[in-house]
MIPADREN-884667 format. One record per residue: z negated, y negated, x of N, C-alpha, C in turn. Coordinates in steps of 0.02 Angstrom, whole numbers, padded with zeros to 5 digits, always signed. Atoms other than C-alpha are relative to their C-alpha. Layout:
! MIPADREN-884667
ZYXZYXZYX;...
***
This chain:
! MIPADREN-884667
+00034+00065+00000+01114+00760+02531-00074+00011+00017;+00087-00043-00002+00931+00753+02620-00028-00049-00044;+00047+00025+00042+00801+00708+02526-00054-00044+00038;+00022+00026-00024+00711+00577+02601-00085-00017-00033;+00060+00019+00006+00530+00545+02611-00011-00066+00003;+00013+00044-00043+00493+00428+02729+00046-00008+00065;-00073+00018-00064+00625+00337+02876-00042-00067+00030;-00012+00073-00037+00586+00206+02997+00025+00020+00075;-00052-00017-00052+00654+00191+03172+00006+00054+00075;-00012-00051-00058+00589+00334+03269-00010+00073-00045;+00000-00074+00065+00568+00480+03108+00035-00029-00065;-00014-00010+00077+00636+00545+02969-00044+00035-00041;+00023-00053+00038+00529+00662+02838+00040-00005-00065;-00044-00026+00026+00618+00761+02747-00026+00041-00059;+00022-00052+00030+00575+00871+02586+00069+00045-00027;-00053-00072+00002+00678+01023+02621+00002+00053-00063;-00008-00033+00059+00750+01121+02483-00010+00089+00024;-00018-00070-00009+00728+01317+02465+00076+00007+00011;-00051-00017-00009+00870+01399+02521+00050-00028+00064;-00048-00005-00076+00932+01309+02689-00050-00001+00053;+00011-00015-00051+00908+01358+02843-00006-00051+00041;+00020+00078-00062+00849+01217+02977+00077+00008+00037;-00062-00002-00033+00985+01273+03098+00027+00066+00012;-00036-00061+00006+01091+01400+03135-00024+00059+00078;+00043-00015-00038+01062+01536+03221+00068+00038+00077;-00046-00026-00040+01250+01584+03319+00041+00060-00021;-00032-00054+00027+01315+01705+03209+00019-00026-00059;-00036+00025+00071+01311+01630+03030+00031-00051-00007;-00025+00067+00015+01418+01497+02967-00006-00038-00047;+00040+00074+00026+01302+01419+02846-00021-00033+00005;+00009+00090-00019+01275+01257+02819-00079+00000+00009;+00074+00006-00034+01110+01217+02885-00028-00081-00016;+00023+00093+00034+01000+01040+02871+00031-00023+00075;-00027+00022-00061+01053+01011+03048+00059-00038-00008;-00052+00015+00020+01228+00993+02983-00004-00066-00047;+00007+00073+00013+01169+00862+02862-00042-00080+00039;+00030+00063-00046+01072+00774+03001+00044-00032+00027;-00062+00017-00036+01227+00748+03101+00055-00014-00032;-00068+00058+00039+01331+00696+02954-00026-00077-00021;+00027+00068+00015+01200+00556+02908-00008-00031+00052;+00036+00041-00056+01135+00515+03056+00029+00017+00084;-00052-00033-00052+01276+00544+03175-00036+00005+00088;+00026+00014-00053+01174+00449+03333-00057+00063+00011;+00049-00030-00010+01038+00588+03316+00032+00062+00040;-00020-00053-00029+01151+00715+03400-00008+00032+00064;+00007-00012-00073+01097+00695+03584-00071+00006-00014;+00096-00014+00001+00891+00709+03527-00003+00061+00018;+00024-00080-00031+00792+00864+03575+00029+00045+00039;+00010-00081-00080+00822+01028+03674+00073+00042-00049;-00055-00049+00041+00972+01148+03625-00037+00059+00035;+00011-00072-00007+00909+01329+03608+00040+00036+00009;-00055-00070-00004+01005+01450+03695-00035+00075-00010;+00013-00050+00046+01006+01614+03620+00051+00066+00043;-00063-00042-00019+01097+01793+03682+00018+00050-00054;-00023-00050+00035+01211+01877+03590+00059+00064+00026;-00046-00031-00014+01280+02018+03615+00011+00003+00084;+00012-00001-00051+01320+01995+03819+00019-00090+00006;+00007+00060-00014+01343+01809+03779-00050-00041-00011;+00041+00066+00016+01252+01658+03803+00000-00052-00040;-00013+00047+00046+01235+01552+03666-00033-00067-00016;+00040+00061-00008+01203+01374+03640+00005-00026-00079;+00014+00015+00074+01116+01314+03465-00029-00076-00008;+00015+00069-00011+01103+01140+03443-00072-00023-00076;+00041+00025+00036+00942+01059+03357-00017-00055+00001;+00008+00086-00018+00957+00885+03355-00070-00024-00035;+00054+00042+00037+00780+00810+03324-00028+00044-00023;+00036-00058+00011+00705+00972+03280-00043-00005+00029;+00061-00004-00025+00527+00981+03309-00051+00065-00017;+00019-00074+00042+00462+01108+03180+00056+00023-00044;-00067-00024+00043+00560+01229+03074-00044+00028-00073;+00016-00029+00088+00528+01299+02872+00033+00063-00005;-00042-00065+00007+00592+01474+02849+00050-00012-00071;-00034-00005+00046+00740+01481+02753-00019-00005-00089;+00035-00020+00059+00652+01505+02582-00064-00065-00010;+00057+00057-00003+00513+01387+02618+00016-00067-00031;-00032+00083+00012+00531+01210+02529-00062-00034+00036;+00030+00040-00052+00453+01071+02604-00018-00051+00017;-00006+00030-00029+00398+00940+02692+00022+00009+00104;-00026-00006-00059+00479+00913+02874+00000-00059+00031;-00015+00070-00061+00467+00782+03014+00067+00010+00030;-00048+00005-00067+00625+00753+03127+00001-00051+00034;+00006+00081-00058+00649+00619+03273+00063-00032+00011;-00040+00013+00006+00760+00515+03280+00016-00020+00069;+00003+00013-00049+00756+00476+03441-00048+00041+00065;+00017-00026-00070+00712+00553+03628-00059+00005-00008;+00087+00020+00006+00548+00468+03640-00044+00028-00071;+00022-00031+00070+00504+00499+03450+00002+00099+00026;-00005-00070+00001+00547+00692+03490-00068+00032+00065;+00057-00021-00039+00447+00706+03638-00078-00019-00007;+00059+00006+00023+00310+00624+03571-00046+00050-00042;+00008-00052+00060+00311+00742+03406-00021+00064+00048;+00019-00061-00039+00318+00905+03545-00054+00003+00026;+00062-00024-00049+00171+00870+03654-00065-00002-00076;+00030-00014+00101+00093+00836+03439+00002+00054+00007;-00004-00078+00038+00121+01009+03381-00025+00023+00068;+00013-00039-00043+00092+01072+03556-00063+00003-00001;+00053+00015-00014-00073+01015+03576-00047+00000-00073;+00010+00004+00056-00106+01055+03385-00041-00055-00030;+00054+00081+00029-00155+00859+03322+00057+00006-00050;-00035+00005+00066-00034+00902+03171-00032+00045-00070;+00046-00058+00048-00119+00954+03023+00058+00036-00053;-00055+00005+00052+00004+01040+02896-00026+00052-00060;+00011-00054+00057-00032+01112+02725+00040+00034-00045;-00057-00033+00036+00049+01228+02627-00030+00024-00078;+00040-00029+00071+00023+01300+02439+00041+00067-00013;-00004-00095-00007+00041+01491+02403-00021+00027-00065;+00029-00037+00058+00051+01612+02270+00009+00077+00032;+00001-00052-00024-00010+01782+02338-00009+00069-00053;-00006-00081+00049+00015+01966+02264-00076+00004-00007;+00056-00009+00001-00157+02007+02211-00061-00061-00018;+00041+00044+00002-00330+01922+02206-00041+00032+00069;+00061+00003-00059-00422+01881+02368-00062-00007-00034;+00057-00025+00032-00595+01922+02346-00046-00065+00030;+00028+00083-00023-00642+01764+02472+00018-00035-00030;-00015+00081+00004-00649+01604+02415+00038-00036+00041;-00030+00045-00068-00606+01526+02582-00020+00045+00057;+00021-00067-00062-00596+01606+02754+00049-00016+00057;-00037+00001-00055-00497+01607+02922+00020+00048+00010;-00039-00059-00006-00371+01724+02993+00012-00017+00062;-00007+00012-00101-00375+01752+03190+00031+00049-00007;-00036-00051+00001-00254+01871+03203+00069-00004+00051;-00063+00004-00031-00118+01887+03356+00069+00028-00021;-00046-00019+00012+00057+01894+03321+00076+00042+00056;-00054-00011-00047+00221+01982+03408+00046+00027-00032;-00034-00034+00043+00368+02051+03356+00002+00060-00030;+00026-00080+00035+00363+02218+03240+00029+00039+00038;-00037-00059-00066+00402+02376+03337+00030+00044-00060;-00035-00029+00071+00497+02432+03146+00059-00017-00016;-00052+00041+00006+00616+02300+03130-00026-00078+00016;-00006+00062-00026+00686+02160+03207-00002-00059-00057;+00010+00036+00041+00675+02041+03070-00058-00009+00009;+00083+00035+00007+00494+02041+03064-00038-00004+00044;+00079+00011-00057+00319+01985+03159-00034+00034-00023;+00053-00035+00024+00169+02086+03148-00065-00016+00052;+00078+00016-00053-00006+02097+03217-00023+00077+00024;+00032-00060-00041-00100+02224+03327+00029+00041+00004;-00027-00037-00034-00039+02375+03359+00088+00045-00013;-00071+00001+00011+00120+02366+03245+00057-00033+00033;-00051+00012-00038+00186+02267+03369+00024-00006+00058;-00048-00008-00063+00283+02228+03519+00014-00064+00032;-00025+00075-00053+00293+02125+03671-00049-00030+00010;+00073+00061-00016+00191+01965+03705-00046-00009-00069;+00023+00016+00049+00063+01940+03566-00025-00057+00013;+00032+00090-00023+00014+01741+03552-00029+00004-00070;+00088+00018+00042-00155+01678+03473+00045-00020-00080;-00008+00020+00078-00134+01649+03269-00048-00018-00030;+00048+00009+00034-00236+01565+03177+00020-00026-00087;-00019+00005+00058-00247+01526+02983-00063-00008-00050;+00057+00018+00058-00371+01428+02844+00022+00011-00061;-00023+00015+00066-00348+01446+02679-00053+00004-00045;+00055+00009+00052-00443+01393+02512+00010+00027-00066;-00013-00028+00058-00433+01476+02358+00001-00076-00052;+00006+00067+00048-00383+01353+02215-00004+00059-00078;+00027-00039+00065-00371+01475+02061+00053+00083+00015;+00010-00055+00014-00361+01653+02011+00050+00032-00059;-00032+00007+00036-00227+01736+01902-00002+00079-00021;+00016-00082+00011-00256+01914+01815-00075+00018-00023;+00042-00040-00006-00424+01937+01862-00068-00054-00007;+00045+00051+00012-00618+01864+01863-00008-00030+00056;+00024+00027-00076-00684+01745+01999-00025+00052+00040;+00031-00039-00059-00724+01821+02162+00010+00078-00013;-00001-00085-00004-00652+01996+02111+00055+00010+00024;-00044+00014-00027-00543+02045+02228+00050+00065-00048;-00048-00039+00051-00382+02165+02171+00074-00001+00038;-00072-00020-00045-00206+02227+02246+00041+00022-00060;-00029-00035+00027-00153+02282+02069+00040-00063-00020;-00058+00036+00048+00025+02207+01988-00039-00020-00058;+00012+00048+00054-00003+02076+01871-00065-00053+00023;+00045+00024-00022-00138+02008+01979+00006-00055+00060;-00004+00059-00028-00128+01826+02080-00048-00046+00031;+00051+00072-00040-00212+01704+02202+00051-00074+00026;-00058+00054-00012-00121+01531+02207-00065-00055+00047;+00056+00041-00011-00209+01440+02330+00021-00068+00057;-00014+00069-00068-00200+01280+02511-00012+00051+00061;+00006-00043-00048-00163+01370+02657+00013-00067+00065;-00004+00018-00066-00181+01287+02838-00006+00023+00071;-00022-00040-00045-00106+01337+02973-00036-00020+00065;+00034+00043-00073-00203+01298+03155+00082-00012+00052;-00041-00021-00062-00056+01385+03267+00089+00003-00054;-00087+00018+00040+00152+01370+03226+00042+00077-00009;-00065-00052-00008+00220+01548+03245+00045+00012-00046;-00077-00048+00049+00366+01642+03161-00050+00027-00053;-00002-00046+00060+00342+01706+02988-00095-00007-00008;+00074+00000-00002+00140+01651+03029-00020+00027-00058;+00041-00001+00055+00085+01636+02859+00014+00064-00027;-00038-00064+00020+00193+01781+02786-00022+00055+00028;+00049-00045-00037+00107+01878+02916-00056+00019-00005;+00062+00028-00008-00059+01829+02915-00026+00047-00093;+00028-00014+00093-00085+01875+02703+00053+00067-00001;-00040-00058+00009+00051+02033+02723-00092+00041+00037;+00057-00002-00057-00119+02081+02877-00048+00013-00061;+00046-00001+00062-00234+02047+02708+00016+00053-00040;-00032-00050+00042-00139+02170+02624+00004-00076-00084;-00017+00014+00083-00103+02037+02477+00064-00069+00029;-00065+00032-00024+00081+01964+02530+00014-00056-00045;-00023+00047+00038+00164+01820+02477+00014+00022-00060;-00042-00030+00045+00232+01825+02312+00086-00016-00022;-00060+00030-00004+00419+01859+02316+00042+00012+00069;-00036+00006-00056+00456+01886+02486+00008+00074+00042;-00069-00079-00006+00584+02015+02525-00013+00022+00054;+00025-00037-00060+00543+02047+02695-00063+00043+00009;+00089-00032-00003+00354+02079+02706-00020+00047-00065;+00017-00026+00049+00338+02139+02525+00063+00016-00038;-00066-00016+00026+00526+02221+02491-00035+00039-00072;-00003-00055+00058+00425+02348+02340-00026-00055-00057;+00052+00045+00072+00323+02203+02233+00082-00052-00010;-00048+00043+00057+00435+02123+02087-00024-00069+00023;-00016+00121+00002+00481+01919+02093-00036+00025-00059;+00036+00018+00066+00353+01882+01970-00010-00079+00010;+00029+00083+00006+00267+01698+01915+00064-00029-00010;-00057+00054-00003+00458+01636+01891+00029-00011+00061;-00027+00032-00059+00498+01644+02059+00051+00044+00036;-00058-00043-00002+00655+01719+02125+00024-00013+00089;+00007+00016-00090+00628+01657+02337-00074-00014-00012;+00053+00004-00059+00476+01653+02459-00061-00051-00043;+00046+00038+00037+00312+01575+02343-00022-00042+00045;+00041+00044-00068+00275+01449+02493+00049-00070-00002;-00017+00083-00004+00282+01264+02485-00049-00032+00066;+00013+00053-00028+00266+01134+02624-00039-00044-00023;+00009+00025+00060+00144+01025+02525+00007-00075+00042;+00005+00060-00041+00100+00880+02671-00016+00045+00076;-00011+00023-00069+00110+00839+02843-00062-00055+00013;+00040+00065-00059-00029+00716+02944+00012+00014+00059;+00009+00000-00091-00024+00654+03121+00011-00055-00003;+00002+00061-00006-00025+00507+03197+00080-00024+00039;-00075+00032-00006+00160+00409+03231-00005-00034+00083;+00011+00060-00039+00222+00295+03371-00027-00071-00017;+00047+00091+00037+00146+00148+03284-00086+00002+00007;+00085-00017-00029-00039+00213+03332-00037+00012-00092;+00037-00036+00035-00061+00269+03153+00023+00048-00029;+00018-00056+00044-00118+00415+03049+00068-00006-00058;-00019+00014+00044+00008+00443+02926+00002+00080-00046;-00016-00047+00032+00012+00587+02789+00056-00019-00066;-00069+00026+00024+00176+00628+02707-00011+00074-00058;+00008-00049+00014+00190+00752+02562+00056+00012-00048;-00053-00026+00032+00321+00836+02478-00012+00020-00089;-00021-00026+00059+00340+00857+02287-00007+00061-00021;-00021-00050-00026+00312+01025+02206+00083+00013-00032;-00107-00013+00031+00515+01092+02167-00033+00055-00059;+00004-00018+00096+00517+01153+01968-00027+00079+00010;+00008-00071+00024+00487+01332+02008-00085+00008+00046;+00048+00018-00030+00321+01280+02089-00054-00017-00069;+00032+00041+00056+00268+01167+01941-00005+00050-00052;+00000-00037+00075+00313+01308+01805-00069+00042+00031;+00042-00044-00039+00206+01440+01922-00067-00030-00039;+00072+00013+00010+00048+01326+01907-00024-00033-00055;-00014+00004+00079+00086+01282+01723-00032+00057-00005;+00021-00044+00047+00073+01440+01690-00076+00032+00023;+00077-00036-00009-00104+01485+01794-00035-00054-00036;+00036+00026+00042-00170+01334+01689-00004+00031-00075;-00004+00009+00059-00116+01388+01525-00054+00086-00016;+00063-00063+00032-00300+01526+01504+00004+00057+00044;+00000-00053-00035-00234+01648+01633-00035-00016+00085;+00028+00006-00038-00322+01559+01758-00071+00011-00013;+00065-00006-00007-00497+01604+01805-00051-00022+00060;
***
């Protein structure tokens, strides 16, 4: 069942749960949100672009009806989709032309020692494993521009402005993204040396701590402007293992 935000007749927003996958990728046969797009909203099946994909020596065709942006598996969320042609192409030359603002909230291994700061950093795929993105000279192929804001909101372990990489030590903070890539953010703070917290790929040796047992990264809101000529910001809820997290940096262990 999706979770509905906001619906009128050319979007949906969506606040995506941890644990599904936008769409599939030609190999697995889990259920995906795609799958519940096309059971609710049957007409949405001819929207957007189908990604073909190769596997193996075949060609594969992956259908994304109304797909505009994607959430990594783990990620909860907010999400736009289109419900329509026009709505979709509208949304693409959006994100293309970055007039989408999107924020996210983060609980990172460690304490950043900035307050606030930017992250220019090019991405490509890792030359280690296929699963992951990396930056500079860990990786491979085309590298495309990355960018990345983020604000410190509080401090968990340690004192203000001291920074720290040791276990038991936390930065929960608003991260904004400029540019869309793969695994951006996850990248971008792995690059910092102080990784998400929780996330099995980038940081397979650091313990699930804070209560959290998937990827510490929430969708929080979405702005941009609609076919109706306005501005609209949309924002997602945080999901319980979010809320306990920043329970518990209130309750004195914040600094």
């Amino acid at each position: 069942m999706l979770k509905i935000i906001y619906e009128d007749k050319d979007v949906i927003v969506i606040n995506k749960p941890s644990g599904l996958i936008v769409h599939g990728d030609g190999k697995s046969k889990e259920k995906t949100l795609v799958d519940d797009l096309i059971k609710e909203y049957p007409k949405i099946k001819n929207v957007g672009e189908v990604m073909e994909v190769s596997i193996g020596k075949e060609l594969v065709s992956i259908p994304r009806p109304g797909i505009v942006h994607r959430l990594d598996k783990e990620t909860s969320g907010v999400m736009i989709v289109a419900k329509t042609q026009k709505a979709f192409l509208f949304l693409k030359e959006a994100f293309k032309n970055h007039d989408v603002k999107k924020t996210y909230h983060a609980f990172l291994n460690g304490s950043l020692k900035e307050s606030k700061g930017t992250v220019v950093a090019s991405i490509g795929r890792s030359r280690s494993d296929v699963r992951k993105w990396s930056t500079g000279k860990s990786a491979r192929g085309e590298l495309r521009d990355a960018e990345t804001s983020f604000e410190v909101i509080s401090r968990i372990g340690v004192l203000e402005n001291k920074g720290s990489t040791e276990e038991g030590t936390y930065t929960y903070l608003k991260v904004i993204p400029k540019t869309g890539r793969t695994h951006q953010l996850r990248v971008h703070f792995k690059y910092l040396n102080h990784p998400i917290v929780s996330d099995s790929i980038y940081a397979p040796d650091r313990k699930n701590s804070l209560g959290f047992v998937r990827l510490a990264l929430h969708a929080q809101s979405i702005e941009l402007d609609l076919l109706d000529g306005k501005k609209h910001i949309f924002e997602a809820p945080f999901p319980t293992d979010f809320k306990k997290a920043i329970l518990f940096a209130k309750k004195g262990l914040m600094c």
